[in-house]
C-alpha positions as CSV (number, residue, x, y, z in Angstrom):
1,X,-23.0,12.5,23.0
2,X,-22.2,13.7,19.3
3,X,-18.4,12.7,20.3
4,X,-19.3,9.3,21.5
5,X,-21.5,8.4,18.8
6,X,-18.9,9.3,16.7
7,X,-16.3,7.5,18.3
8,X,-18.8,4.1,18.4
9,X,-19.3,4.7,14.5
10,X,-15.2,4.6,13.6
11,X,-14.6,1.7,16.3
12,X,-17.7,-0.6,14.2
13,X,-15.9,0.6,11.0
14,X,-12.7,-0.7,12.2
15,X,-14.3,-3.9,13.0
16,X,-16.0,-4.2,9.7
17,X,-12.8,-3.4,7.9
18,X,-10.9,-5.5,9.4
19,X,-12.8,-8.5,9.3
20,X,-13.2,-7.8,5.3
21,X,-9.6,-8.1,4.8
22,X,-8.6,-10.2,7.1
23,X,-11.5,-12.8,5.6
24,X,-9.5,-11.9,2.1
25,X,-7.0,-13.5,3.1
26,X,-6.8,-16.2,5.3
27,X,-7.9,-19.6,4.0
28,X,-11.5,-20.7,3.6
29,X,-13.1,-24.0,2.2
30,X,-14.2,-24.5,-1.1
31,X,-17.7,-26.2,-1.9
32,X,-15.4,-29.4,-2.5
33,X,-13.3,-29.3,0.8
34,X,-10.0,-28.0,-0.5
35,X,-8.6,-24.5,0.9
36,X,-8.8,-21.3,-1.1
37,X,-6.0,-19.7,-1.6
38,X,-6.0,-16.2,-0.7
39,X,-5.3,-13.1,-2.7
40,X,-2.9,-10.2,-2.1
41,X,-3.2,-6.6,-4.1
42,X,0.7,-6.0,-4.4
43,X,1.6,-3.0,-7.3
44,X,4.0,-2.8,-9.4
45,X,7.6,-1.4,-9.0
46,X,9.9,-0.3,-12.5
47,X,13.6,0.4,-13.3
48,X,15.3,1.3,-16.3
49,X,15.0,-1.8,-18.0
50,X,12.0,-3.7,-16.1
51,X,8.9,-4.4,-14.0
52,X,8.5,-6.5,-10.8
53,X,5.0,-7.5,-9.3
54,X,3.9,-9.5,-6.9
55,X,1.1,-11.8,-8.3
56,X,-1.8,-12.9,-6.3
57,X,-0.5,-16.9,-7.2
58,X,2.1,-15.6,-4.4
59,X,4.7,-15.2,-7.0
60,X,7.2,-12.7,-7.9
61,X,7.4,-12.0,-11.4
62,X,9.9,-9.7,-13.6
63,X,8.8,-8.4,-17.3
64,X,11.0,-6.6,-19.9
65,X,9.7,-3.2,-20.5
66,X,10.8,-3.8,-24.3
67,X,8.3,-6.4,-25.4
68,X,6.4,-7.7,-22.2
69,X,8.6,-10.6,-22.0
70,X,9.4,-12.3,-18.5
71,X,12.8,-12.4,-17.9
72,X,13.1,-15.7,-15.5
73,X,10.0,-17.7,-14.7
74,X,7.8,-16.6,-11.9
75,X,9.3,-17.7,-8.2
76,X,7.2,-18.6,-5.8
77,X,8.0,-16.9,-2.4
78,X,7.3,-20.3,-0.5
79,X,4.9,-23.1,-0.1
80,X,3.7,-24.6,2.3
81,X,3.1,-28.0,3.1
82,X,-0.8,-30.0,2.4
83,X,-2.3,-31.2,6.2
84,X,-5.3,-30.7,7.8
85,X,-7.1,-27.3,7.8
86,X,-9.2,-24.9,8.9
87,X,-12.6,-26.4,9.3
88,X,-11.3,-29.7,7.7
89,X,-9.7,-28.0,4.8
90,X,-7.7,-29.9,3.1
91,X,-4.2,-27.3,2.7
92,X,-2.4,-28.3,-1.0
93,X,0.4,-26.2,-1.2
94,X,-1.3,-22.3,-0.7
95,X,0.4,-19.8,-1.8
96,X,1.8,-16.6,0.1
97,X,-0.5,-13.1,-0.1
98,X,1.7,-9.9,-1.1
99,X,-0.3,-6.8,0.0
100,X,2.7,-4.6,-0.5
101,X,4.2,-3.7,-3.5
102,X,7.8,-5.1,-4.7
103,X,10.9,-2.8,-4.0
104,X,14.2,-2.7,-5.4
105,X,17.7,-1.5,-4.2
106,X,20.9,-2.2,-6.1
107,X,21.0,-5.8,-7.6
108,X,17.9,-7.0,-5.4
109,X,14.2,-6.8,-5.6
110,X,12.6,-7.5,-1.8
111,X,9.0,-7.9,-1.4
112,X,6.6,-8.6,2.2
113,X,4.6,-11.3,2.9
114,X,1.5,-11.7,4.4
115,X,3.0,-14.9,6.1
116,X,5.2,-12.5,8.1
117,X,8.2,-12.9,6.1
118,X,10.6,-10.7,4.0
119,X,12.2,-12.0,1.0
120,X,15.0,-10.8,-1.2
121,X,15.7,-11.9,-4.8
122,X,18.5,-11.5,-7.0
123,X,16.3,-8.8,-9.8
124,X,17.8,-10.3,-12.9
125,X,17.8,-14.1,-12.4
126,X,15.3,-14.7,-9.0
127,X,17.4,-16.5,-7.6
128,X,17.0,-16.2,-3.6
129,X,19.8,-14.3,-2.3
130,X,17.7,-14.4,1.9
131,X,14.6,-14.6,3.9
132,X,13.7,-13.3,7.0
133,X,13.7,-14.5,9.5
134,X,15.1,-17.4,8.3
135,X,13.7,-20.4,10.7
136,X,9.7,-19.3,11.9
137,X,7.8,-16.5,11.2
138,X,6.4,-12.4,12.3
139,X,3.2,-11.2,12.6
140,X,1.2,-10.8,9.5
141,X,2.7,-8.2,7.4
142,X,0.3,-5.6,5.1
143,X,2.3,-2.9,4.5
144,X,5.2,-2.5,2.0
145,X,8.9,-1.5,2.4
146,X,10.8,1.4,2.7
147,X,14.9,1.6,1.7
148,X,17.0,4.1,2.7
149,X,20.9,4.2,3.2
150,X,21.0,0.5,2.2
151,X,18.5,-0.1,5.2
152,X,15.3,-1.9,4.8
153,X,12.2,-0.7,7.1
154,X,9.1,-2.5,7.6
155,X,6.2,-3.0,9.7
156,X,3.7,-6.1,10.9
157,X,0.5,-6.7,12.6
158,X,2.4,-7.0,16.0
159,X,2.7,-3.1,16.4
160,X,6.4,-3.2,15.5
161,X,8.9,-1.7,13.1
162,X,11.8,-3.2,12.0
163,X,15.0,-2.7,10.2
164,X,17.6,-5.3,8.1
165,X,20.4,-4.7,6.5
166,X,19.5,-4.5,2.4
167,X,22.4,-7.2,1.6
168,X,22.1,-9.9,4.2
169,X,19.0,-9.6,6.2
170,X,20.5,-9.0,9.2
171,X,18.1,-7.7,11.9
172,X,21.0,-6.1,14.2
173,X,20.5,-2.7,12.6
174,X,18.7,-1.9,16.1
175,X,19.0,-3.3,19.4
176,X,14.9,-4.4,19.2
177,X,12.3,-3.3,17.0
178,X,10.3,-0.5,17.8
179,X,6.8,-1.3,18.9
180,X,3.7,0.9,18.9
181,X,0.5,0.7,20.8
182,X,-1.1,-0.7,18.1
183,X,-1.3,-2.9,14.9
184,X,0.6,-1.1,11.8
185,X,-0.6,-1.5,8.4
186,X,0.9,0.5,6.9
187,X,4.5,1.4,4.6
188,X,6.9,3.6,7.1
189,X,8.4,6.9,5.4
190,X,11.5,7.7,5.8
191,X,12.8,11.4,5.7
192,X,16.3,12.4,6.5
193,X,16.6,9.7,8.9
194,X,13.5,9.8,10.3
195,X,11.0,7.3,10.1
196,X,7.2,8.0,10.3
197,X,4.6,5.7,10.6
198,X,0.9,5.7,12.0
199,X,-0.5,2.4,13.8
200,X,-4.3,1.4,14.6
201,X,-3.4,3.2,18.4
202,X,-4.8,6.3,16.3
203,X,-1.0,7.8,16.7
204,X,1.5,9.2,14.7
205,X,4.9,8.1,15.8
206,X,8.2,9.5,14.2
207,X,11.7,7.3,15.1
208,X,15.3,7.7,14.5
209,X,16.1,5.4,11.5
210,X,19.6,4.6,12.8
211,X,18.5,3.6,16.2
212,X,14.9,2.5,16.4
213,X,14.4,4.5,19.5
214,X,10.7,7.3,19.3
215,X,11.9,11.0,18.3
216,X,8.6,11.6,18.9
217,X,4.6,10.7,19.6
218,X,2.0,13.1,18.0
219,X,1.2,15.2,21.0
220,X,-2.8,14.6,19.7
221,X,-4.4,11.5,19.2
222,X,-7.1,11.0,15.9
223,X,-10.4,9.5,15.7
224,X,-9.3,6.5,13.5
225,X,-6.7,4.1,12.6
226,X,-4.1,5.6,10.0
227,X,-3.2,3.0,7.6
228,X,-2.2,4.7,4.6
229,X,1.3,5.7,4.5
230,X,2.3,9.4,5.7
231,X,3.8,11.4,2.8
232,X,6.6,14.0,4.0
233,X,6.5,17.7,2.3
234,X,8.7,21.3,3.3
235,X,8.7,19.8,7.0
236,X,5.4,18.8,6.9
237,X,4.1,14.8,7.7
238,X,0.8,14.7,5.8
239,X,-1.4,11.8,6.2
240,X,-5.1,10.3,6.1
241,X,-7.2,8.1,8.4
242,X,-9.9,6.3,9.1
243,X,-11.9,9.3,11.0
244,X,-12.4,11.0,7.1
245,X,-9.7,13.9,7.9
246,X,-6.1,14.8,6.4
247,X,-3.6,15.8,8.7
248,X,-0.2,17.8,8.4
249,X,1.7,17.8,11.4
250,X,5.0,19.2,12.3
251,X,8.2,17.0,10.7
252,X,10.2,18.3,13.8
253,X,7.5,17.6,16.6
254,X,4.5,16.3,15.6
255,X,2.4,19.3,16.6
256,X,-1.0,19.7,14.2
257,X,-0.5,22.6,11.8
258,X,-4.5,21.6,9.7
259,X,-6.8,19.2,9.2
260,X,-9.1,18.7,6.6
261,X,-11.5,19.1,7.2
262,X,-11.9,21.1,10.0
263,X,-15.8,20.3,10.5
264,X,-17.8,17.6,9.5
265,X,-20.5,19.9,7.7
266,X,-17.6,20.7,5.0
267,X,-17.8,16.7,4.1
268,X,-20.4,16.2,1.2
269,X,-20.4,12.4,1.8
270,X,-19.4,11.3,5.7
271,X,-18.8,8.4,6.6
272,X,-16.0,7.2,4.4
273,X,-12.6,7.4,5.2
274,X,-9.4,7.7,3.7
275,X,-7.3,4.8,2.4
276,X,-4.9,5.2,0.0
277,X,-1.8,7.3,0.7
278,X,-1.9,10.5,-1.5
279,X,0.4,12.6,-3.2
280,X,1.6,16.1,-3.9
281,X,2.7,18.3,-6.4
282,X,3.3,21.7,-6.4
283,X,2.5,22.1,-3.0
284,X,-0.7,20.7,-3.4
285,X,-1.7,17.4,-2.2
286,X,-4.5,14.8,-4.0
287,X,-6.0,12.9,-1.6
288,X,-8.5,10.0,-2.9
289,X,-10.9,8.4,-0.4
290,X,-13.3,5.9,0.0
291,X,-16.4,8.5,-1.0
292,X,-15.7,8.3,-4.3
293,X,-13.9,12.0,-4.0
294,X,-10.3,13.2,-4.8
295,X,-9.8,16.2,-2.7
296,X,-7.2,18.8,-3.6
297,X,-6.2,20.4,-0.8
298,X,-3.3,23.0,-0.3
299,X,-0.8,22.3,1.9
300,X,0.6,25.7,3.3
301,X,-2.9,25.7,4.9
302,X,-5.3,23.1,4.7
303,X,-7.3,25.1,2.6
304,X,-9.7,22.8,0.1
305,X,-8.7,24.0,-3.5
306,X,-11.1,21.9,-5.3
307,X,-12.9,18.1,-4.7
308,X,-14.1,16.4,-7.5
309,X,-16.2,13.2,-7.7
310,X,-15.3,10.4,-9.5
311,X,-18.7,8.9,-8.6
312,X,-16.3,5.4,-7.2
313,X,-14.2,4.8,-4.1
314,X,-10.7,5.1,-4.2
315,X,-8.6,2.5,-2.4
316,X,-5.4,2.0,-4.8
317,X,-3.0,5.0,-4.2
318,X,-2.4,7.2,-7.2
319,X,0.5,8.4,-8.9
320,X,2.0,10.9,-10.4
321,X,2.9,10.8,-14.5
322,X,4.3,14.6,-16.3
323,X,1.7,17.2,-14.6
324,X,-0.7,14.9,-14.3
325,X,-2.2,12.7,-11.5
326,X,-3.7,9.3,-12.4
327,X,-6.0,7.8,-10.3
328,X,-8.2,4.2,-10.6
329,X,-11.9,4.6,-8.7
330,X,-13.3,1.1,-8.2
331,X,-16.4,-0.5,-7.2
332,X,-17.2,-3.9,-6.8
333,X,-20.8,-5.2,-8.1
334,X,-20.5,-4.9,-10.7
335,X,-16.7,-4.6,-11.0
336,X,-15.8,-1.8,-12.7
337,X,-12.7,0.6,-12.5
338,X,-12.5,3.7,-14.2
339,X,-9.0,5.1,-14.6
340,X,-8.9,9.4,-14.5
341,X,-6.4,11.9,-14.9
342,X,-6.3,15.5,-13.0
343,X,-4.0,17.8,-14.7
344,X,-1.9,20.1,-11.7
345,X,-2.3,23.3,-13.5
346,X,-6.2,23.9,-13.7
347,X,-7.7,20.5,-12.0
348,X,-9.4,19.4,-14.9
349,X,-10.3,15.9,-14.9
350,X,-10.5,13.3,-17.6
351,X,-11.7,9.6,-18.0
352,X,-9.3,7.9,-19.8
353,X,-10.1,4.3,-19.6
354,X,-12.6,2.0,-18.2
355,X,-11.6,-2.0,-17.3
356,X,-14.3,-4.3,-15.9
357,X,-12.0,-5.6,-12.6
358,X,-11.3,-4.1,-9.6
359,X,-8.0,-2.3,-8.5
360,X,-6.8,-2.2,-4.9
361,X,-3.2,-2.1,-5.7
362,X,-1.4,1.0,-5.3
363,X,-0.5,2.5,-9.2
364,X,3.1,3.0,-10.5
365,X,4.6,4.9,-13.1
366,X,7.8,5.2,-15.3
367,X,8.4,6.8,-18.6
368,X,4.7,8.3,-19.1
369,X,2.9,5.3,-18.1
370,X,0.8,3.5,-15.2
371,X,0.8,0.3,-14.5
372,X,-2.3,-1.3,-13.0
373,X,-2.5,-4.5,-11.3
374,X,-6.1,-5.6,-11.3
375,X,-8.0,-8.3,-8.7
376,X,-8.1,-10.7,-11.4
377,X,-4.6,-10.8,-11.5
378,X,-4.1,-8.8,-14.7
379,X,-1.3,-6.4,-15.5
380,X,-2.0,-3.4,-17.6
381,X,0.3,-0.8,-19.1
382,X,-1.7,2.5,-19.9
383,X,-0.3,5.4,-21.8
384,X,-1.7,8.0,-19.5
385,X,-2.2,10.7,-22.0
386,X,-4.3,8.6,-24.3
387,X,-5.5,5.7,-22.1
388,X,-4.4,3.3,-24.8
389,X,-3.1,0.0,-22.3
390,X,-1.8,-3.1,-23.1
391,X,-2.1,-6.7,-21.2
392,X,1.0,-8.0,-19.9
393,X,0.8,-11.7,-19.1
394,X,2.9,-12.6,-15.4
395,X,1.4,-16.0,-15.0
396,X,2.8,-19.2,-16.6
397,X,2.0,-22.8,-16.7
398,X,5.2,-23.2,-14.8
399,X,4.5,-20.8,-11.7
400,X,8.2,-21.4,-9.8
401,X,11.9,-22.4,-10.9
């Protein structure tokens, strides 16, 4: 009976989650009849010389890391035409919803789109260099993309994951995509040719990146869907879900080596689950989740090392800056994040800044600083030893070339 109630619990969860986001972003009607647009949470990805972000007007837009200057106007991924909407909407031109952050390989900068679409731009002028698929459209697309071996890999709501070659878009890479039981939200991982990914079948699925065929399926099924994205460690898979346990499995086979944790009792506040993908240093991973917690767990063993409560939940993924871990704890009414620091020596945390918006977007980091893209569509550039942060503007008057 436990088991069953338990199962009922996650399942309504599911539902509720879903509908949230899913409500985020698809078009609804304003008090004066015209659609809303809707509104991605897309980080931020660096170089040497620059930043790339997806902004939640559906453009892509590039900064110089110098002085905060854009270096070509923002380019609109694509619009699409006014008509008849939804409920008598009228549709001007809406804009397309990035949830995944920007990625860059060689001379291009490729970002997902909620439409179902993958577009590549040329990083220093944004000019278009392909989309796919070029004529109609995938499934709805939440996740972000992987690169390896000038390979592209990305999932969609359809269950599948594909691959396209990083200069032309080609999708013959593979015979067919490979397709899961269930809806995948999140980023694949790729490891030494290997692919992992987790889908809303409550499976862990690893797959040869040169063929698209299943290496293997996690021999065990979890409680919940795993959305965040698994994070690969000394031939380890580790990952979160939505049943409030981390996993490490087996690179090689997918056998379960821990979870934490092992029993409900050792959770101070159930019910939540985890999000955002963590990370690992030292061979210790940081795992935020949605009770307001960032556990430290070790990962020869599954053994908890230390939790501490940032009193918000955690959603956007954290990062990684020096020895310390940055993380952004958000809640919504009324909106606050607090940005904190964990140093990887003692665990000690700090509270280094406080913005009153939300963050949902993943962090990133270059040259001892985090970049945090807020749900106001705000860009921020924190030193992550002193918290001091500067704005950076990415929206214009002229929003596309």
């Amino acid at each position: 009976m436990i088991l069953n109630n338990k199962k009922i619990i996650l399942k309504t969860a599911l539902i509720i989650i879903a509908a949230l986001i899913c409500s985020s972003m698809l078009s609804s009607c304003s008090a004066g009849g015209t659609a809303v647009i809707p509104k991605g949470w897309a980080g931020a990805v660096t170089d040497d010389t620059a930043i790339y972000v997806g902004s939640m007007e559906g453009n892509i837009v590039s900064i110089a890391k110098t002085d905060g200057s854009m270096l070509f106007n923002p380019v609109a991924l694509e619009k699409q035409q006014s008509g008849g909407g939804f409920l008598g909407c009228s549709q001007a031109s809406q804009a397309v919803a990035m949830y995944g952050s920007p990625v860059i390989n060689g001379d291009l900068v490729y970002v997902a789109g909620y439409n179902g679409r993958i577009y590549a731009f040329n990083k220093q002028t944004g000019a278009s260099r392909w989309i796919y698929p070029r004529d109609g459209y995938l499934a709805n697309i939440i996740g972000g993309i992987s690169v390896n071996s000038n390979t592209l890999y990305f999932s969609s709501s359809d269950g599948k994951v594909y691959a396209l070659d990083a200069e032309t878009g080609d999708d013959r890479v593979w015979s067919e995509p490979f397709q899961a039981e269930g809806k995948i939200w999140s980023t694949p991982a790729v490891e030494d040719d290997t692919i992992y990914t987790g889908s809303f079948d409550n499976k862990l699925y690893a797959i040869d990146a040169n063929t698209g065929k299943a290496e293997w399926q996690a021999p065990f099924e979890v409680e919940g869907a795993i959305v965040s994205t698994p994070v690969v460690h000394n031939g380890k898979v580790i990952f979160g879900s939505f049943d409030r346990h981390i996993y490490a499995v087996s690179a090689a086979t997918g056998e379960e080596i821990w979870r934490y944790p092992v029993n409900d009792e050792d959770v101070e506040k159930p019910g939540n689950w985890f999000w955002a993908t963590p990370v690992i240093y030292n061979d210790v991973v940081f795992a935020g989740c949605l009770d307001g917690y960032m556990y430290i767990i070790d990962t020869a063993n599954g053994r908890l090392i230390k939790r501490i409560d940032l009193g918000k939940p955690i959603s956007s993924s954290p990062v990684i800056v020096g020895d310390q871990v940055v993380i952004a704890a958000t809640q919504e009414r009324p909106e606050k994040t607090t940005i904190h620091t964990i140093d990887t020596d003692n665990y000690a945390d700090r509270l280094i800044l406080s913005i009153e918006e939300e963050v949902y977007a993943p962090l990133a980091a270059g040259d001892g600083v985090v970049y945090i893209h807020s749900a106001k569509d705000a860009l921020y550039e924190v030193d992550a030893s002193t918290g001091a942060k500067r704005e950076i503007a990415i929206k214009t008057d002229n929003n596309s070339k």
